[in-house]
N, C-alpha and C positions, 0 to 999 in steps of 0.2 A: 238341528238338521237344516241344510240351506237346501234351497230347491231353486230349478231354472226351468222356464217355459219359455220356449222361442218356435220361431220355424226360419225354417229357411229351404237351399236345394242341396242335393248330396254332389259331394265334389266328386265321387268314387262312385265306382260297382263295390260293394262289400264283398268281402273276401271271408269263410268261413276258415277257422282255426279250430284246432283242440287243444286244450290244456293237459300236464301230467298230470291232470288228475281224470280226464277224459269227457272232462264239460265241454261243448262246443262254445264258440262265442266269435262276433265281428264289431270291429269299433268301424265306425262310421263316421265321417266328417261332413259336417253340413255349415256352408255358406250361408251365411245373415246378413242383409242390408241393413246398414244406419239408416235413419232420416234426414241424414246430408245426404246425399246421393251422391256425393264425392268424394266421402270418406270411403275409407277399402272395408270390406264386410268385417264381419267379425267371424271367426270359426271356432266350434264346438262338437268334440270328439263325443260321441253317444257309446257305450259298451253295452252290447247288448247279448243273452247269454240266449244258450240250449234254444226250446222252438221257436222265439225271436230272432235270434239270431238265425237259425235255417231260414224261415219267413222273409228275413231282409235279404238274406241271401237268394229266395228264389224268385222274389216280387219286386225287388226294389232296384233303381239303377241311377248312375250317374246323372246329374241334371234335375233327378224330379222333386217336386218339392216335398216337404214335412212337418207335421207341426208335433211336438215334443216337450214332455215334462220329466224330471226325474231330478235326484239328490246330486249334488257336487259331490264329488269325491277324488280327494288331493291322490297320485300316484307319483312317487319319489323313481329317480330310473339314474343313473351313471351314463356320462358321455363315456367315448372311448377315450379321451383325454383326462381323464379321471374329474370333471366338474358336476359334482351334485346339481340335479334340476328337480323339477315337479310342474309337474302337468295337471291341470284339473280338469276330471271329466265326468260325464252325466252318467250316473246306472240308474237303475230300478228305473228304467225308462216307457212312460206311454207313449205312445207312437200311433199317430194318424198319417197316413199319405193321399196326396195329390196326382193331378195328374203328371201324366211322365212327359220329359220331354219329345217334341217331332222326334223321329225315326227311333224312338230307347225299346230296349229292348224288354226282357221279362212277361209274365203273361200273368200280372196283380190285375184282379178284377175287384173295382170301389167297394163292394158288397163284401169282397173278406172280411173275414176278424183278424187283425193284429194279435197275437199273442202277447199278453204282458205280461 
């Protein structure tokens, strides 16, 4: 099993979805600076399921920062031109957040627990 630890900030508000099976879940993109500081970040989709997912949906916002572990996991998808891709993204994810950016919205207080 490979595993990734980063942080970075959320490019997004998460958005909650349901699956047909009626699991909830939001992917999250979070912005990572190199140590070039002139390299362009690196970005790292997080899928995060059921009260995680609600949790990032009601606490978490564009801008704030994150720090984040969990397992790689290759996702295969079809463009609409029919070219095979894969995506790799982080589940089983632990998830600590920072503060939010001036004016963000949500009403995460430090003191929550994360759901993992």
């Amino acid at each position: 099993m490979l595993t990734l630890s980063g942080n970075g900030r959320l490019t997004r508000d998460p958005e909650l979805r349901n699956t047909d099976s009626g699991k909830t879940v939001t992917t999250v993109s979070v912005a990572s600076s190199r140590r070039d500081r002139d390299a362009d970040p690196i970005y790292v989709d997080l899928v995060l399921w059921d009260a995680q997912a609600a949790f990032a949906v009601k606490h978490l916002v564009k801008g704030q920062a994150v720090a984040f572990s969990g397992r790689l996991e290759p996702r295969r998808w079809t463009t609409r031109d029919g070219q095979d891709r894969v995506t790799i993204e982080v589940h089983g994810v632990e998830l600590e957040y920072g503060a939010k950016p001036r004016g963000g919205g949500g009403d995460a207080d430090p003191t929550d627990d994360v759901p993992s």
